[in-house]
N, CA, C and O atoms as a printed pandas DataFrame, in Angstrom:
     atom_number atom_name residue_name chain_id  residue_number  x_coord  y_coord  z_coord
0              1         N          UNK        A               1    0.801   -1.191    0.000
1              2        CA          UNK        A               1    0.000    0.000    0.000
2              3         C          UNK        A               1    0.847    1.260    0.000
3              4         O          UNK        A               1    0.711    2.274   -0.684
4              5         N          UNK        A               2    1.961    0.898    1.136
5              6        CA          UNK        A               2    2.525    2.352    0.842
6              7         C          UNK        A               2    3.532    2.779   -0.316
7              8         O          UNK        A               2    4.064    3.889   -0.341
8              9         N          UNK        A               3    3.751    1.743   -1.316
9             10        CA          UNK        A               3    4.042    1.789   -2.822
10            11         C          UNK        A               3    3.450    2.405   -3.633
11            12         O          UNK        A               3    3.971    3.285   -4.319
12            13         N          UNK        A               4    1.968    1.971   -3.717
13            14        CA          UNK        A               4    0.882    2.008   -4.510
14            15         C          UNK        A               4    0.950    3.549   -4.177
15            16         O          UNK        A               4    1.151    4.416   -5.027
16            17         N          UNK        A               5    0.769    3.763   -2.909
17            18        CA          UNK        A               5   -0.063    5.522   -2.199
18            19         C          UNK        A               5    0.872    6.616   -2.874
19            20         O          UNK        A               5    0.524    7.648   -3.448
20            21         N          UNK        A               6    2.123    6.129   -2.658
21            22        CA          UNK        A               6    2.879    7.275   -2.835
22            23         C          UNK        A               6    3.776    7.474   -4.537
23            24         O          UNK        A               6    4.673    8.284   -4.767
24            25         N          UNK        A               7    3.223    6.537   -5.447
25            26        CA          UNK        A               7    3.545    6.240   -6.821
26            27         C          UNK        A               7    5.208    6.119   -6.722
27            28         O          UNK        A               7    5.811    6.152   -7.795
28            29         N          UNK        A               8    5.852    6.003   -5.697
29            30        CA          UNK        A               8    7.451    4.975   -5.487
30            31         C          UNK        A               8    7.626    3.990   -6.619
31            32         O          UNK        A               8    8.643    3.773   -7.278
32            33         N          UNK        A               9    6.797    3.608   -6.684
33            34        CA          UNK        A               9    6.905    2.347   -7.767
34            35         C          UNK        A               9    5.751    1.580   -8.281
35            36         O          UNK        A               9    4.577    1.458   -7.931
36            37         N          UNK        A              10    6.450    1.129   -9.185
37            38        CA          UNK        A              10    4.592    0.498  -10.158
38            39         C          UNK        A              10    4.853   -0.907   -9.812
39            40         O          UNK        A              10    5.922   -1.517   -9.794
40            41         N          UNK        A              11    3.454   -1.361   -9.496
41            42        CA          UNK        A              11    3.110   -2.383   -8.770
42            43         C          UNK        A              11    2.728   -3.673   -9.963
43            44         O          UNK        A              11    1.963   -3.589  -10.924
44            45         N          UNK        A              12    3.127   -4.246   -9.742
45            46        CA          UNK        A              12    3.372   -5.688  -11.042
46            47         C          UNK        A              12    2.131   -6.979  -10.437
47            48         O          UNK        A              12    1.978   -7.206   -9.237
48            49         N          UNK        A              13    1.584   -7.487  -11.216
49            50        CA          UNK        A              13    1.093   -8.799  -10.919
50            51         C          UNK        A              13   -0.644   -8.865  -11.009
51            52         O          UNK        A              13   -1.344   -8.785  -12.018
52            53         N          UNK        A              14   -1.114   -9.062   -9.382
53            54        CA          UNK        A              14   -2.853   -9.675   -9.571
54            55         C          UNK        A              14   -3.069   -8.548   -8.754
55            56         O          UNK        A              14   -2.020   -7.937   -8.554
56            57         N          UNK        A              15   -4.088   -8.042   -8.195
57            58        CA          UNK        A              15   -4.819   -7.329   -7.359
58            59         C          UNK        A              15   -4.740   -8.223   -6.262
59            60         O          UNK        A              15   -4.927   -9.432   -6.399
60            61         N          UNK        A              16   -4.489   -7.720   -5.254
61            62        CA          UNK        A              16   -3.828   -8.619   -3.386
62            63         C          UNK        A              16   -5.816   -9.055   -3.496
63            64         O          UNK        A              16   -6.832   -8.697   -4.093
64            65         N          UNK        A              17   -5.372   -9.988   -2.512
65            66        CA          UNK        A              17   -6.607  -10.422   -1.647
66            67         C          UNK        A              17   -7.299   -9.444   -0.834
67            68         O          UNK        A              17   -8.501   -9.623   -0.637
68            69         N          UNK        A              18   -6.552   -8.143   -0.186
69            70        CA          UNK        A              18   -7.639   -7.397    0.417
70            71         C          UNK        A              18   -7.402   -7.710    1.691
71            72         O          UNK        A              18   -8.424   -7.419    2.314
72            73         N          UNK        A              19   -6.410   -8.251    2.571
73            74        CA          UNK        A              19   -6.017   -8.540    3.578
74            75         C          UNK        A              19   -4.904   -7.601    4.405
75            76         O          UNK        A              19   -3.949   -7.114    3.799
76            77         N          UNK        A              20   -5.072   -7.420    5.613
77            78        CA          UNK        A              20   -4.086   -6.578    6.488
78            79         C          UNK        A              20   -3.223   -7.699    6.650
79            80         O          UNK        A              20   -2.076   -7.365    6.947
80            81         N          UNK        A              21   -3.411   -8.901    6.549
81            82        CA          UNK        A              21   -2.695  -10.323    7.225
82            83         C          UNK        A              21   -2.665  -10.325    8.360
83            84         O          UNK        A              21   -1.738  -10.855    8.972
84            85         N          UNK        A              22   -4.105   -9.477    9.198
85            86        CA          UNK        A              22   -4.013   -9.642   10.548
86            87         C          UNK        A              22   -5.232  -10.556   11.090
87            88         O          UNK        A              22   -5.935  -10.219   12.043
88            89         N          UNK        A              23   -5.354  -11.466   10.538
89            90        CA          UNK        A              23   -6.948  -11.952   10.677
90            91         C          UNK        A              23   -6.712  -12.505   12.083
91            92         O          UNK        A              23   -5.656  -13.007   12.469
92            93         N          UNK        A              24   -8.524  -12.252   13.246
93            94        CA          UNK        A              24   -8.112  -13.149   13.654
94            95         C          UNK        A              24   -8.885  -14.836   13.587
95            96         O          UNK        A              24   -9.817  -15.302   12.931
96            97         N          UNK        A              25   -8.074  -15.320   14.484
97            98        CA          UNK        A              25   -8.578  -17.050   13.673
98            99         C          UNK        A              25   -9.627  -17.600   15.184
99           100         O          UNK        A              25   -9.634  -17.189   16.345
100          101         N          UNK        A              26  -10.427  -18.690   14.479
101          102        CA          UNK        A              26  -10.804  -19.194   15.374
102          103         C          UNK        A              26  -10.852  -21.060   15.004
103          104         O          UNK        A              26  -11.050  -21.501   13.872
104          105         N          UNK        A              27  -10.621  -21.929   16.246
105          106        CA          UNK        A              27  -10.629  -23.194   15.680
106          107         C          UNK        A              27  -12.474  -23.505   16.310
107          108         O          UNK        A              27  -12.815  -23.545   17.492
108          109         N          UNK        A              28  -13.487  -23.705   14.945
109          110        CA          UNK        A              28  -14.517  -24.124   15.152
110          111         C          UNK        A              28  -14.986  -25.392   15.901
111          112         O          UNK        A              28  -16.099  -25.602   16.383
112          113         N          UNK        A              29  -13.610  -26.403   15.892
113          114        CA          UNK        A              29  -13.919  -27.716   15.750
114          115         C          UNK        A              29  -14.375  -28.589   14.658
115          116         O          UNK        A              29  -14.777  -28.024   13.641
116          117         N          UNK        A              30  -14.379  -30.095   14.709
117          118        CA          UNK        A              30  -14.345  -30.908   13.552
118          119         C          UNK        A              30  -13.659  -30.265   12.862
119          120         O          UNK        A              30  -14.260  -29.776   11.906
120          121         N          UNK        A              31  -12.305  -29.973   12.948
121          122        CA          UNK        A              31  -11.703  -30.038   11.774
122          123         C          UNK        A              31  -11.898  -28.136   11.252
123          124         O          UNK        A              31  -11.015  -27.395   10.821
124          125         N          UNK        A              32  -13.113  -27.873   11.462
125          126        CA          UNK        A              32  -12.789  -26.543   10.988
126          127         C          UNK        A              32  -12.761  -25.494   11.391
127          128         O          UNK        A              32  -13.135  -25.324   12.552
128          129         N          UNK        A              33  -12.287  -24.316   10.568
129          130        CA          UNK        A              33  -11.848  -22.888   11.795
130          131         C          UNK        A              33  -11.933  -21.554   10.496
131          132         O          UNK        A              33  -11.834  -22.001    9.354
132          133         N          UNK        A              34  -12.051  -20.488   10.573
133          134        CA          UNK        A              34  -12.762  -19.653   10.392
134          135         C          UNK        A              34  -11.320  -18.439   11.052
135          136         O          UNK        A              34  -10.734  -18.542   12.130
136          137         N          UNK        A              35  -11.054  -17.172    9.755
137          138        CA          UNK        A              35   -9.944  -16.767    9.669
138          139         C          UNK        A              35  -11.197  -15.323    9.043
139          140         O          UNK        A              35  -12.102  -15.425    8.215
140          141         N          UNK        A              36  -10.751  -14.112    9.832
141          142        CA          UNK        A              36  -11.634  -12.747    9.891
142          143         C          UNK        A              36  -10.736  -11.849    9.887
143          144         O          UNK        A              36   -9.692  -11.883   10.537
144          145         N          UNK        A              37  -11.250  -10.624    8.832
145          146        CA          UNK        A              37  -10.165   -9.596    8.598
146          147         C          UNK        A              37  -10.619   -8.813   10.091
147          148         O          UNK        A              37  -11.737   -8.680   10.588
148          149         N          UNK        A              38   -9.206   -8.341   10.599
149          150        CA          UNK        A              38   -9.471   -7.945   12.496
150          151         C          UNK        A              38   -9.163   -6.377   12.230
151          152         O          UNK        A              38   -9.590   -5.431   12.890
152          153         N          UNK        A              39   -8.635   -6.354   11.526
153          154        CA          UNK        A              39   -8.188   -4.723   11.109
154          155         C          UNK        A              39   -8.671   -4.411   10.282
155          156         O          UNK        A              39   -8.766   -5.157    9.307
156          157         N          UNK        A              40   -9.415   -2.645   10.298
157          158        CA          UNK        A              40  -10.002   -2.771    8.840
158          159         C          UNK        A              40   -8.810   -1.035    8.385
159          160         O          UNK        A              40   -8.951    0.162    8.637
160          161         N          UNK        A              41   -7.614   -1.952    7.550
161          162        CA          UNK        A              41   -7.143   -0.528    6.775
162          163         C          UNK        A              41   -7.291    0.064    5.594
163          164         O          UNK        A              41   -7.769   -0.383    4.551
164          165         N          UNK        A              42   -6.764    1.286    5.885
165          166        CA          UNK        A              42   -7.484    1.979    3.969
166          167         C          UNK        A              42   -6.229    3.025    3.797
167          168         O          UNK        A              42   -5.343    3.395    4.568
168          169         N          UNK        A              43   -6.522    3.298    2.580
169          170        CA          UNK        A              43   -5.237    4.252    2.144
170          171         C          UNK        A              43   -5.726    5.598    2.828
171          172         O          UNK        A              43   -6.768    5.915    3.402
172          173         N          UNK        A              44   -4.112    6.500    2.422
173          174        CA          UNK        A              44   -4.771    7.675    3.326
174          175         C          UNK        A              44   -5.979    8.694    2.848
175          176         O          UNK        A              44   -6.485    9.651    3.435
176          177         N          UNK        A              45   -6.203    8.201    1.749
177          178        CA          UNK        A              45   -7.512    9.047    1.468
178          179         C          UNK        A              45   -9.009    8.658    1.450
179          180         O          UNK        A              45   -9.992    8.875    0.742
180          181         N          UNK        A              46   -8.663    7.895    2.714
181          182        CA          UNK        A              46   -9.507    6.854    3.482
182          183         C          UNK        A              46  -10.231    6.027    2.505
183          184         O          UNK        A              46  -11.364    5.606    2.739
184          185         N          UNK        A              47   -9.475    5.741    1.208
185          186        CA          UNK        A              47  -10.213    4.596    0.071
186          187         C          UNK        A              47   -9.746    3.305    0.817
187          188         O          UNK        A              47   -8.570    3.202    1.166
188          189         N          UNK        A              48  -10.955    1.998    1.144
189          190        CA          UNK        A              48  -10.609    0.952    1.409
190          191         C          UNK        A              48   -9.682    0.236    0.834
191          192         O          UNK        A              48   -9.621    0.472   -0.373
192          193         N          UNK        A              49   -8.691   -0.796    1.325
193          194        CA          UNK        A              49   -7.825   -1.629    0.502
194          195         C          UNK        A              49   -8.545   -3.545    1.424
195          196         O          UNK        A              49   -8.792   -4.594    0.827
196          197         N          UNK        A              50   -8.660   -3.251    2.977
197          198        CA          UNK        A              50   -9.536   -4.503    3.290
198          199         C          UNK        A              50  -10.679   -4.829    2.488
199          200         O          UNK        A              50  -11.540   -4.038    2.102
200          201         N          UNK        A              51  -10.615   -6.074    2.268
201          202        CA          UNK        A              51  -11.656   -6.776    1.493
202          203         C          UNK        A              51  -11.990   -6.113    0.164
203          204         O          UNK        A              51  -13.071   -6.095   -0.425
204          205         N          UNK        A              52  -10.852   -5.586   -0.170
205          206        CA          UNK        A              52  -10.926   -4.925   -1.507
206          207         C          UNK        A              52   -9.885   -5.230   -2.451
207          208         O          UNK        A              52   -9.953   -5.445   -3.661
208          209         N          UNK        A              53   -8.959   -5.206   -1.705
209          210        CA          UNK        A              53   -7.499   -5.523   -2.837
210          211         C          UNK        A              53   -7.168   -4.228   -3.312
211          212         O          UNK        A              53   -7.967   -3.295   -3.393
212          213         N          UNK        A              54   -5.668   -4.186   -3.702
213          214        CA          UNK        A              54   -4.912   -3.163   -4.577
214          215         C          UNK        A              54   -4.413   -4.025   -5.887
215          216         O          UNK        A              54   -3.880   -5.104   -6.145
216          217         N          UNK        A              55   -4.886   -2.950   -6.494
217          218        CA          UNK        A              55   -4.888   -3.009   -8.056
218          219         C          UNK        A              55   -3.886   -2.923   -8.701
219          220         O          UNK        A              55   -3.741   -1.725   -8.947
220          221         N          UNK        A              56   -2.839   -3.671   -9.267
221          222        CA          UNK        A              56   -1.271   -3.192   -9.992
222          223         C          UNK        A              56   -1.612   -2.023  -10.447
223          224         O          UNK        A              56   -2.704   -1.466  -10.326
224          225         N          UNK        A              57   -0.881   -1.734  -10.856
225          226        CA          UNK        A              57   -0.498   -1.290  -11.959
226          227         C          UNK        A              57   -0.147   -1.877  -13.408
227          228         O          UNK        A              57   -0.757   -1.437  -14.383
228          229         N          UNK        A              58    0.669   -2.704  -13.531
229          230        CA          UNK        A              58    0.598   -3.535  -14.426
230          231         C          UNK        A              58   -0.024   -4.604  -14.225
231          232         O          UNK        A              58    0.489   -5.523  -13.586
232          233         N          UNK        A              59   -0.988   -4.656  -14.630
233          234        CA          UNK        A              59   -1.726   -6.655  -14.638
234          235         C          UNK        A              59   -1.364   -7.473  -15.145
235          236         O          UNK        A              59   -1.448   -7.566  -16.370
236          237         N          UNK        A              60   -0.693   -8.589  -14.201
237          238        CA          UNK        A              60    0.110   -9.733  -14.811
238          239         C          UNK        A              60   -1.001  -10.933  -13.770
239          240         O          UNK        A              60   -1.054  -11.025  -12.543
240          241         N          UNK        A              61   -1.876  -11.818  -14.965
241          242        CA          UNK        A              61   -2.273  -12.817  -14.406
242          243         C          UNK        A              61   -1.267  -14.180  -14.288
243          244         O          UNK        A              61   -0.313  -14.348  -15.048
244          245         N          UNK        A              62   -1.606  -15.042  -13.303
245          246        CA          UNK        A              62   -1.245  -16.510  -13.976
246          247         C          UNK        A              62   -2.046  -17.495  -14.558
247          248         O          UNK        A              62   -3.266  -17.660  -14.521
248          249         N          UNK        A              63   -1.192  -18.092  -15.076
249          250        CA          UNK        A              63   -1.656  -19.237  -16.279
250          251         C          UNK        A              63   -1.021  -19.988  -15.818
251          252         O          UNK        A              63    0.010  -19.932  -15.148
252          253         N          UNK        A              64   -2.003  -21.226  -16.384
253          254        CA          UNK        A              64   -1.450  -23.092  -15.965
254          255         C          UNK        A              64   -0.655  -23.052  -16.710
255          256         O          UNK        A              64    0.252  -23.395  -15.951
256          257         N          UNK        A              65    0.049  -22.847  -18.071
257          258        CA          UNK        A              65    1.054  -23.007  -18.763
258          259         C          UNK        A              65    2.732  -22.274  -18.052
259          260         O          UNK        A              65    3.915  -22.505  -18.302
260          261         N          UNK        A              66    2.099  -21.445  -17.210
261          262        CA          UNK        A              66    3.172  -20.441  -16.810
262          263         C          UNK        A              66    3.518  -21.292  -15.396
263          264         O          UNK        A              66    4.609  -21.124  -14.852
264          265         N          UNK        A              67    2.978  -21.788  -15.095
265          266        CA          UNK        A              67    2.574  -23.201  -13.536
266          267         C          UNK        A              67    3.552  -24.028  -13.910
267          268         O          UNK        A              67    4.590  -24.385  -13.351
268          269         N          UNK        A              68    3.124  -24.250  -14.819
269          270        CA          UNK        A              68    3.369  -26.035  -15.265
270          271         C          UNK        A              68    4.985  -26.145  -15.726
271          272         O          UNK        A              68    5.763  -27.085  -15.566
272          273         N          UNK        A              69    5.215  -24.720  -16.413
273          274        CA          UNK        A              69    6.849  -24.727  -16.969
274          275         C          UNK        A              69    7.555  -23.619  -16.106
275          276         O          UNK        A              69    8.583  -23.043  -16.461
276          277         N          UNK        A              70    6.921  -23.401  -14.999
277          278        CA          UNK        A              70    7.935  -22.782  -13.991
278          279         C          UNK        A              70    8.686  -21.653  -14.231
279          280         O          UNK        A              70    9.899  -21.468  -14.128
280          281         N          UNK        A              71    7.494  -20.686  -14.675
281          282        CA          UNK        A              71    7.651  -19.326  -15.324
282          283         C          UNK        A              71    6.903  -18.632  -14.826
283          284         O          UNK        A              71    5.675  -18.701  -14.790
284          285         N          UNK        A              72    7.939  -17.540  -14.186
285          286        CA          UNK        A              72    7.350  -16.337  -13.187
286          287         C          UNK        A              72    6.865  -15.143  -14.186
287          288         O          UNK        A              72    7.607  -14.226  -14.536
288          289         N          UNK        A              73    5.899  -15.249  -14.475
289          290        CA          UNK        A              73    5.450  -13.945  -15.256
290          291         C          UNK        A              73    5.415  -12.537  -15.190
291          292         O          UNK        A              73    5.494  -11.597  -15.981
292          293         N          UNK        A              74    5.224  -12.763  -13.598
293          294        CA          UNK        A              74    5.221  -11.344  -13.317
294          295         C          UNK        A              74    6.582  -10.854  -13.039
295          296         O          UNK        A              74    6.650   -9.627  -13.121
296          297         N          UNK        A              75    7.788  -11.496  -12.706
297          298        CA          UNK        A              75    9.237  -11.569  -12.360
298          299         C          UNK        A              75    9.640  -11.057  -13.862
299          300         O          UNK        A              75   10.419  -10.114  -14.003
300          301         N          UNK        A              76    9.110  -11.680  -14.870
301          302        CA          UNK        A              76    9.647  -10.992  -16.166
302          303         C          UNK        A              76    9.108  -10.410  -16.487
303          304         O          UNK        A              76    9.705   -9.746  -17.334
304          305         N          UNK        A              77    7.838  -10.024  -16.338
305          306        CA          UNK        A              77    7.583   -8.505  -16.938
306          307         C          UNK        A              77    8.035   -7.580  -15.832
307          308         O          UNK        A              77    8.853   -6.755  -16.236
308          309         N          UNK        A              78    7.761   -7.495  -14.677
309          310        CA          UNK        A              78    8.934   -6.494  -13.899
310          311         C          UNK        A              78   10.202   -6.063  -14.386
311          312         O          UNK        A              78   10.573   -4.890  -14.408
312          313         N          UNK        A              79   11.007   -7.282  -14.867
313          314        CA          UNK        A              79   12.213   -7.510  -15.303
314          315         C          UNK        A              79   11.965   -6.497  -16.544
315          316         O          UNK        A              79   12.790   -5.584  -16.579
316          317         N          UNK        A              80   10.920   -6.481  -17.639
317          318        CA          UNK        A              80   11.042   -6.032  -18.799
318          319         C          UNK        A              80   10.593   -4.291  -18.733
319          320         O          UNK        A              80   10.954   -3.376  -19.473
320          321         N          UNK        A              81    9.776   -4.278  -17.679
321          322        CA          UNK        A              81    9.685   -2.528  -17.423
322          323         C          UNK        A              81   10.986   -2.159  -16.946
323          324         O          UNK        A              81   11.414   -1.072  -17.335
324          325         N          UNK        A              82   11.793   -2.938  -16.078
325          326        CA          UNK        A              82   12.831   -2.190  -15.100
326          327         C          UNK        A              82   14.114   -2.141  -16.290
327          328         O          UNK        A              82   15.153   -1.577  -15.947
328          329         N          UNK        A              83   14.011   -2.840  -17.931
329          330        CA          UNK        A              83   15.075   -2.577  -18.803
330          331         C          UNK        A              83   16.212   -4.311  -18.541
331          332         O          UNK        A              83   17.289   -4.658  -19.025
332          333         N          UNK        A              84   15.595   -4.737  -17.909
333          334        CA          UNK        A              84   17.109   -5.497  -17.966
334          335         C          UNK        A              84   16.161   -6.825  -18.537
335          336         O          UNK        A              84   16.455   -7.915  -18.045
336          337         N          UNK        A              85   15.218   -6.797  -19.389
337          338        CA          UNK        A              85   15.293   -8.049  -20.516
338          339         C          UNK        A              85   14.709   -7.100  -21.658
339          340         O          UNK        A              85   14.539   -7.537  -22.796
């Protein structure tokens, strides 16, 4: 976020999940448990980024072909804005 906020640098890849990574967790039992955004942050112009995601700048999806032969897509197109491919 504080990349994105302050245009430092252009942001490569998918739109984030929308997470502070502060969830907190709970174990339900049988087996299952239940993970809640606990913080709710936003950029400073109080636009949400929880449960919203930040948006690249460049959109680099993945593909099963890019999976399967062990090719970072977004590593090379970074690579190809920053000049060194």
């Amino acid at each position: 976020m504080p990349f994105k906020d302050s245009g430092r640098a252009v942001v490569v890849g998918e739109t984030t999940q929308g997470s502070s990574g502060n969830p907190y967790r709970a174990d339900l039992g049988f087996g299952m448990s239940v993970a809640i955004g606990a913080v709710r942050y936003r950029f400073p112009d109080g636009a949400p980024f929880e449960g919203v995601g930040i948006v690249p700048d460049v959109p680099v999806g993945r593909r099963l072909a890019d999976l399967a032969g062990d090719r970072d897509a977004v590593l090379l197109r970074a690579e190809e804005l920053a000049g060194a491919r």
